[in-house]
Each structure stands twice: as structure tokens, then as C-alpha cells.
C-alpha positions, 0 to 999 in steps of 0.5 A, spaced: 738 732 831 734 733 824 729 737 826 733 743 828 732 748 824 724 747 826 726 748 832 731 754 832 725 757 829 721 756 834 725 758 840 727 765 836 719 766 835 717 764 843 723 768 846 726 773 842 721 776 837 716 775 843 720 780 847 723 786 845 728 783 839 726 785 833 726 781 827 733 782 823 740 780 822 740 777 828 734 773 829 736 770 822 742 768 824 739 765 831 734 761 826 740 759 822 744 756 827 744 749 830 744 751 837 744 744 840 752 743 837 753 747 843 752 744 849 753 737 852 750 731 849 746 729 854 744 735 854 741 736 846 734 736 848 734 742 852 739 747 848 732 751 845 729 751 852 729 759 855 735 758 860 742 758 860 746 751 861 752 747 864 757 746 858 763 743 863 768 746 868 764 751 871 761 754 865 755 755 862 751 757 854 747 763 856 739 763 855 738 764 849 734 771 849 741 774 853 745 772 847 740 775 842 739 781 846 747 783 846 749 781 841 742 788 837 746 792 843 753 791 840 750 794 833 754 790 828 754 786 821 757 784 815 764 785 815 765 789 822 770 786 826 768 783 833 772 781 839 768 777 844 771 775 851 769 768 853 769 764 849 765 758 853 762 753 847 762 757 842 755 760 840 756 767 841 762 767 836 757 762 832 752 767 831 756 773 830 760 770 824 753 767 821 752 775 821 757 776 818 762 779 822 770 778 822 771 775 829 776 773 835 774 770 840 778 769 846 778 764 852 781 763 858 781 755 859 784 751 853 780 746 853 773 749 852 777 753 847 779 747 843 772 745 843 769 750 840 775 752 835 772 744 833 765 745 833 766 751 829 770 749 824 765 744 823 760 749 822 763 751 817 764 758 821 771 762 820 772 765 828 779 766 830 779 762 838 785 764 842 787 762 849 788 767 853 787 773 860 780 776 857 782 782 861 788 784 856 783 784 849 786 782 843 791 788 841 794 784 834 786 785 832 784 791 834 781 795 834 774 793 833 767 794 832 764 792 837 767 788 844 763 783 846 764 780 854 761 774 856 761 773 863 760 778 869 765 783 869 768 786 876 770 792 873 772 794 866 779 793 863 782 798 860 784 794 853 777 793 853 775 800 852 782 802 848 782 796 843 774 799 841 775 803 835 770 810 834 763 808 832 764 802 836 760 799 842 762 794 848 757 791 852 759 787 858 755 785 864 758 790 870 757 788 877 753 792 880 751 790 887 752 783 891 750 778 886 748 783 881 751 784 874 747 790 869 749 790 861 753 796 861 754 799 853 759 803 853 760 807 845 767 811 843 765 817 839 770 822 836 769 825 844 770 820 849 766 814 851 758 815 852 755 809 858 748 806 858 746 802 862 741 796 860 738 789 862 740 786 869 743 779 869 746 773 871 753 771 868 760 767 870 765 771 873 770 774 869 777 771 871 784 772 871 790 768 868 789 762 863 788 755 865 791 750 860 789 744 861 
């Protein structure tokens, strides 16, 4: 696709800047970033469209707005370490690391692991992808700046909350209701946990265990 970048533009113009993201690192990066290297073939035409689309085994890349407009609640930049839950395609961990930021990824099904692990070292883009149970972080990392999840959460796990370092942000979809998540952004401050809540959404479940194949 040559005319990515054209694209890319137009979509943060459309959808993010039209919204209530304001320009800044994380705009930037999203321009900057080949979006339609993260879906399926099939599906390249589409990827800068307003809406979230299947990647395989379930899963989904989110709409683009969603990724930007977590990715200004969690706060970070250049040289802050990042754990992001959900791996998915890839993109998430993609923008982060365009920012900048030191990041490890983990995700639950191997498969969609390995193919991001190859996209982005395609891309040039130094993320560390683990397969494993999200619910447990990643303590050999910890602790971080900014704990990102990526699919809609029953409840908080404790690591999540634990391997936060002071200063930092989590943002999580947290179930609020039958079928109904809202961005939950939690900040450790040098006295304990302050919560706000943000946006309501629509995520893919947060499940347990690691599926290998």
C-alpha cells in the first residue's frame, strides 16, 4: 500500500483531532504508523476506516479513536516503561514504542503473539511479546509507568494495580454492567490508588490461561 501515509494522516485528522484528542505525541505517532500491517490482507482497504476489525481467533484491532484516546489517558512518553495486556495485532504496542516508550506486551494466544512479534520487528519497532495469563502483568519488568489493557476486564487483577509504579496510570475497560465495559483509569500516588472513570466501550473479554496453538 503506497499510499499509507496519506492515509494515516487523514484518519488522525477525521477521527482523532476531530474528537477530543489533542494534537501531540500521540497523534504523531498514529500518523506515523502503517495501520493496515496490522489486520488481514483482505482486510488492508479498511484498516484507516472509524471502527474496530476482526484479526482472527476472536479477536479484534480496536477503532482507532479507542487506541488513541487510551493511549493520552495513560500519560506517557519517551523512555517510560510500558506493559500493555492483549497483545491482539499489535498496534497498541506499535504506537506505544513509536513514542517512544519501553515496551512488553503480553498476550494470551501464541499464535496472534508470533504474528505480531514478526510485524514489528518488521517495523523496526523494539517491543518485548510474551506469551502468557495477562491477569498476572509481567513482574520480571515491573514496575511501570503506565499498564495498558486491551480487552474488556471482569475485575482488576491484583498484579495489575501491584506492578504500577508511583506516578503511574492504568487504563482498563472494567465491566460495569451486562455488556457494558467504561475506561477505568486508575494513578498510584505516594498515598494509594486514586480511580476515574472515562469513556464507556466495547472490548473482547479478558481471559484466563494461555492458549498455545
Amino acid at each position: 500500500m503506497t499510499d499509507w501515509r496519506a492515509r494515516a494522516r487523514a484518519m488522525v485528522r477525521r477521527q482523532i483531532l476531530g474528537r477530543d484528542i489533542p494534537a501531540g505525541i500521540v497523534t504523531e505517532a498514529m500518523a506515523d504508523l502503517p495501520r493496515h500491517r496490522f489486520v488481514p490482507v483482505e482486510l488492508e482497504a479498511h484498516a484507516w476506516e472509524d471502527g474496530p476489525l476482526p484479526i482472527g481467533r476472536g479477536q479484534t484491532i480496536s477503532q482507532p479513536y479507542m487506541v488513541a484516546r487510551m493511549t493520552w489517558l495513560l500519560g506517557v512518553g519517551p523512555g517510560d516503561a510500558v506493559l500493555e495486556i492483549g497483545t491482539g495485532s499489535g498496534y497498541q504496542a506499535a504506537l506505544l514504542a513509536r513514542m517512544g516508550c519501553s515496551v512488553v506486551s503480553v498476550e494470551r494466544i501464541a499464535a496472534l503473539a508470533r504474528q505480531a512479534r514478526s510485524v514489528l520487528t518488521d517495523l523496526g519497532l523494539a517491543v518485548t511479546v510474551v506469551v502468557g495469563d495477562g491477569r498476572e502483568g509481567y513482574a520480571p519488568s515491573a514496575p511501570y509507568r503506565g499498564i495498558i489493557v486491551t480487552a474488556g476486564a471482569e475485575e482488576l487483577a491484583p498484579a495489575w494495580s501491584d506492578q504500577l509504579d508511583r506516578g503511574g496510570r492504568l487504563v482498563v475497560p472494567l465491566r460495569v454492567g451486562p455488556g457494558t465495559e467504561r475506561l477505568l483509569v486508575r494513578a498510584r500516588t505516594e498515598g494509594g490508588f486514586v480511580d476515574a472513570w472515562e469513556d464507556y466501550c466495547r472490548f473482547v473479554p479478558v481471559l484466563p490461561g494461555v492458549d498455545e496453538s
